[in-house]
Biotite code that builds the C-alpha atoms (Angstrom):
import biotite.structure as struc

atoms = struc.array([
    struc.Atom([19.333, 2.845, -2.460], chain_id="A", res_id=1, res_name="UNK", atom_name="CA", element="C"),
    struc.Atom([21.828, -0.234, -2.346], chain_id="A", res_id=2, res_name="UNK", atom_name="CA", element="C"),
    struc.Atom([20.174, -0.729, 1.189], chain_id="A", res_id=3, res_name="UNK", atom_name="CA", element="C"),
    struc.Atom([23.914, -1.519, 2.475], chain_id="A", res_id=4, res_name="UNK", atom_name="CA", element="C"),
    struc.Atom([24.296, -0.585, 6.232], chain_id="A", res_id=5, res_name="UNK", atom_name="CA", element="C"),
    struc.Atom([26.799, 2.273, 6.501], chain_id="A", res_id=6, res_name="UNK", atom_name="CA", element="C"),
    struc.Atom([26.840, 2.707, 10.399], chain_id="A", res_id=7, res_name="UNK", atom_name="CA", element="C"),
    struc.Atom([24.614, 3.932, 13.410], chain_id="A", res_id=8, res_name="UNK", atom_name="CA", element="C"),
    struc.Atom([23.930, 6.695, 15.904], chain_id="A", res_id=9, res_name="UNK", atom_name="CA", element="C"),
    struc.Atom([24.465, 5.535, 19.330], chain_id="A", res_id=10, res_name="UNK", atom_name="CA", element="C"),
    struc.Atom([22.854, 7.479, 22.408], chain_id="A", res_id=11, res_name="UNK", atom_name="CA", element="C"),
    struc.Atom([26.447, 8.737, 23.686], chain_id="A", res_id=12, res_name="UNK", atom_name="CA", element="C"),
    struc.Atom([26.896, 10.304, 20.150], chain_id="A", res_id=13, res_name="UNK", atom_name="CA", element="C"),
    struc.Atom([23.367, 11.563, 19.867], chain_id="A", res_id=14, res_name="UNK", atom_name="CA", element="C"),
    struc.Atom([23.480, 13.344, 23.505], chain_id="A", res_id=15, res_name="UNK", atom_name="CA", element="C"),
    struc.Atom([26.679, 14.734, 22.922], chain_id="A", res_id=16, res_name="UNK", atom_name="CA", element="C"),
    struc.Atom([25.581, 16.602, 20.090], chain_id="A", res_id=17, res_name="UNK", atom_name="CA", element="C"),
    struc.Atom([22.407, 17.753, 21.584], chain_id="A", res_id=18, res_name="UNK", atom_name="CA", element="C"),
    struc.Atom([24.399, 18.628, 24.486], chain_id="A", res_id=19, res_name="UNK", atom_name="CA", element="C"),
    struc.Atom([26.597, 20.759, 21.818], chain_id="A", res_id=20, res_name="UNK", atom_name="CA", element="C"),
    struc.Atom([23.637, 22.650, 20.237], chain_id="A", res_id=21, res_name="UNK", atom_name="CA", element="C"),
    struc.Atom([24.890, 20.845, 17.338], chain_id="A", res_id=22, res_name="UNK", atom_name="CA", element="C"),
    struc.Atom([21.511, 20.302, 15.654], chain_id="A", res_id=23, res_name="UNK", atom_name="CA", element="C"),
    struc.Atom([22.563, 21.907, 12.449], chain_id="A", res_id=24, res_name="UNK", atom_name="CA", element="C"),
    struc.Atom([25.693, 19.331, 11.981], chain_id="A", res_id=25, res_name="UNK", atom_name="CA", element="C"),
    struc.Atom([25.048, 16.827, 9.392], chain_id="A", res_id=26, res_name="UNK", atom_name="CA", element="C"),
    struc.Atom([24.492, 12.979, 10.316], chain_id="A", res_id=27, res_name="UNK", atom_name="CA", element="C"),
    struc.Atom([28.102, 12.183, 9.299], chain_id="A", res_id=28, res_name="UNK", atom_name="CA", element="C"),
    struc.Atom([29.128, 13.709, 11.638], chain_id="A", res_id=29, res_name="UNK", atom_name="CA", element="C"),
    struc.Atom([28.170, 11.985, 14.705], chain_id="A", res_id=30, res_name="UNK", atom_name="CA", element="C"),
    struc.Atom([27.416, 8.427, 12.799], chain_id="A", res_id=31, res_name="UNK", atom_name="CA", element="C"),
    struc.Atom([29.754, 5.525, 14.060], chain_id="A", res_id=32, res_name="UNK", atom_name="CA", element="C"),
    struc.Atom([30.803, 3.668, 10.686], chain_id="A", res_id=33, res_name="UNK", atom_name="CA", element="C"),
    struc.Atom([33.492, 1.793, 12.254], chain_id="A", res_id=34, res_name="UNK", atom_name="CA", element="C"),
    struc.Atom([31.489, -1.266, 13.233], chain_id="A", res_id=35, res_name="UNK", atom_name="CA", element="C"),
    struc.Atom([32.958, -5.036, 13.721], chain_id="A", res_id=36, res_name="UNK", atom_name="CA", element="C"),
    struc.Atom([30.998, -7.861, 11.728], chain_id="A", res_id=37, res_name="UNK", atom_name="CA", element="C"),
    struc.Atom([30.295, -11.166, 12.690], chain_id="A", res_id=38, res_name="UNK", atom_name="CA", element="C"),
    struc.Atom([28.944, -14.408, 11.712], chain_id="A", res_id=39, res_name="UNK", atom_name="CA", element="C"),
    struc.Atom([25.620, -15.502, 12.989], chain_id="A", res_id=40, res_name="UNK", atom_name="CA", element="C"),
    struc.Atom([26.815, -18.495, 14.056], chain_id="A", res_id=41, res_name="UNK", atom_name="CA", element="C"),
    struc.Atom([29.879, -17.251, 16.448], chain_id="A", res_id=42, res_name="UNK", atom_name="CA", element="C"),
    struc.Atom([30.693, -18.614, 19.483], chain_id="A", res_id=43, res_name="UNK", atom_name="CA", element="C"),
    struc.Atom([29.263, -16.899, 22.863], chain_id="A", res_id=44, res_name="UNK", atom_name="CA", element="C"),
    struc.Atom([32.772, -17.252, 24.301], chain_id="A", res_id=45, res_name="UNK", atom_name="CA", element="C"),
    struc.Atom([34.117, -15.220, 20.989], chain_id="A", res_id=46, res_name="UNK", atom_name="CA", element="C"),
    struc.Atom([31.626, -12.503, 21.156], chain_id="A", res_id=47, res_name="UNK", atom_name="CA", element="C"),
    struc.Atom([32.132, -11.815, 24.825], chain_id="A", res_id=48, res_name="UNK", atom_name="CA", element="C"),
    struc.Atom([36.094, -11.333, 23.751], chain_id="A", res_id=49, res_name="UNK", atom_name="CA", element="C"),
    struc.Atom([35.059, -8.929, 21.218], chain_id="A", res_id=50, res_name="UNK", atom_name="CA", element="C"),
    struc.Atom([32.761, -7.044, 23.445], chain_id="A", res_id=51, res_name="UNK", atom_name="CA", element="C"),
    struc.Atom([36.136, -6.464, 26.017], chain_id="A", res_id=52, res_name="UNK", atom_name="CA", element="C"),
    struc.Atom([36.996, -3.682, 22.950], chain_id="A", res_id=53, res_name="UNK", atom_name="CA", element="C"),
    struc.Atom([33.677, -3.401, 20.840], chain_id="A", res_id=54, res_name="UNK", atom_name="CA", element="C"),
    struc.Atom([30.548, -1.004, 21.773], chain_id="A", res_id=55, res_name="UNK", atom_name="CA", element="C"),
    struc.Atom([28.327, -3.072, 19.378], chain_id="A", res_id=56, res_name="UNK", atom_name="CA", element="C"),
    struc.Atom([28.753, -5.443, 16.585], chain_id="A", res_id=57, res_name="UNK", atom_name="CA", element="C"),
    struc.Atom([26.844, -6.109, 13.454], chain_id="A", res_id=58, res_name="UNK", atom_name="CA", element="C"),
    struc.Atom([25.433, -9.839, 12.551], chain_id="A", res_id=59, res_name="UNK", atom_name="CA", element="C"),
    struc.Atom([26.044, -11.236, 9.076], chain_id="A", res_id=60, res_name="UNK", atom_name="CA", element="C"),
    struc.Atom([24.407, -14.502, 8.440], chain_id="A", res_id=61, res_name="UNK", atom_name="CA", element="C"),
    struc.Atom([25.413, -15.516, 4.659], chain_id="A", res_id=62, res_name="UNK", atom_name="CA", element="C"),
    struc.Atom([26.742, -12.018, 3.627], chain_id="A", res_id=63, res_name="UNK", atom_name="CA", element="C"),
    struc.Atom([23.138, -10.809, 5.000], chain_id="A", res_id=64, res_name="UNK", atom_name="CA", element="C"),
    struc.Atom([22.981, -8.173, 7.560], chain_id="A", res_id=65, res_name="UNK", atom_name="CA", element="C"),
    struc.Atom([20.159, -9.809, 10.137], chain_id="A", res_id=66, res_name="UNK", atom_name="CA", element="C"),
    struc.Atom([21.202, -8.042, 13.114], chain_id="A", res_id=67, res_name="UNK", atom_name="CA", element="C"),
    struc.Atom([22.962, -5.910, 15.654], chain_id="A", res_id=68, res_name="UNK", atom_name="CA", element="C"),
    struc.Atom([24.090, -6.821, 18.981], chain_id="A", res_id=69, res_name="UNK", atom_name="CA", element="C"),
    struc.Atom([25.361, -4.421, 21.803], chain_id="A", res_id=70, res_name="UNK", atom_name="CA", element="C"),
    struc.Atom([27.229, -5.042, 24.588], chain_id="A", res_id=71, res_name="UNK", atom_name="CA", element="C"),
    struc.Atom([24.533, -3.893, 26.959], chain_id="A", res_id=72, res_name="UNK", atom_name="CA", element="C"),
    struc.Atom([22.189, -6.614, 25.193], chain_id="A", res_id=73, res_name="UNK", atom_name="CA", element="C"),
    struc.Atom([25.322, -9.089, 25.784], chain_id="A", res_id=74, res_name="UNK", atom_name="CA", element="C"),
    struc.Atom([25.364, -8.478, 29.275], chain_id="A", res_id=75, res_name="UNK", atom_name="CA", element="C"),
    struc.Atom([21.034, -8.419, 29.616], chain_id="A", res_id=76, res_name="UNK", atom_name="CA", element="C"),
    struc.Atom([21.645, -11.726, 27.948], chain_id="A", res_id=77, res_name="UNK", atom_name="CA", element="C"),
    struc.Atom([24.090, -13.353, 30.842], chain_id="A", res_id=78, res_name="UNK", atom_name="CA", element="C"),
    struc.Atom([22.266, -12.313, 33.378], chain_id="A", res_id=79, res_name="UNK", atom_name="CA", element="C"),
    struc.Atom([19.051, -13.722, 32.288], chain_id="A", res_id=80, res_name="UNK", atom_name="CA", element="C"),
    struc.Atom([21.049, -16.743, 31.877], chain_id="A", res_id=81, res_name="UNK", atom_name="CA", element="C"),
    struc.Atom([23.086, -16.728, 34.950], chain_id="A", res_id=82, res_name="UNK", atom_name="CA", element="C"),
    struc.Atom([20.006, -16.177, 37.161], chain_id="A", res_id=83, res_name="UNK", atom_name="CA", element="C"),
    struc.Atom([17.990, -18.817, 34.965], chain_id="A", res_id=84, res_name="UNK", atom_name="CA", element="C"),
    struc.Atom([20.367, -21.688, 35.830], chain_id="A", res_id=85, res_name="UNK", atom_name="CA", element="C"),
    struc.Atom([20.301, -20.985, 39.769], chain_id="A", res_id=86, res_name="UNK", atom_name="CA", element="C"),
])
C-alpha cells in the first residue's frame, strides 16, 4: 500500500524453484531484497564497478524509484555503444 519497492524475482530464482516443485513456497522465499541503490545521475565508469559484484541495481532519482538496471542491460548497453563508434 506504501508502494515502496521491497525486492524482485529474478529468472535464476524463479527456475530454481520451478525446478524444485516449489510452487507452494511463498514469494519470500525466493524474492531478492538485497538490492544496491543508485543515483540517476551516476557515473557509467561507477556503475560498471558495481556491476563487477552486483546482479542488478535499483535507480533513485530524488528519493524516487524510476528504474532498474541489470547487468545484462549494462553489457547490451556497451555493446551497442562499442559497435556504434566503429
Amino acid at each position: 500500500d506504501n508502494k515502496k519497492i521491497i525486492g524482485v524475482i529474478d529468472e535464476t530464482n524463479l527456475l530454481k524453484a520451478v525446478l524444485e516443485k516449489s510452487f507452494k513456497e511463498k514469494i519470500k522465499k525466493i524474492v531478492i531484497n538485497k538490492i544496491k541503490k543508485v543515483n540517476y545521475d551516476l557515473e557509467l565508469e561507477k556503475l560498471i564497478s558495481i556491476f563487477k559484484k552486483e546482479k542488478l541495481v535499483f535507480v533513485y532519482k530524488k528519493s524516487k524509484f524510476v528504474g532498474m538496471i541489470t547487468r545484462n542491460d549494462l553489457l547490451c548497453y556497451l555493446k551497442r555503444n562499442i559497435n556504434a563508434k566503429k
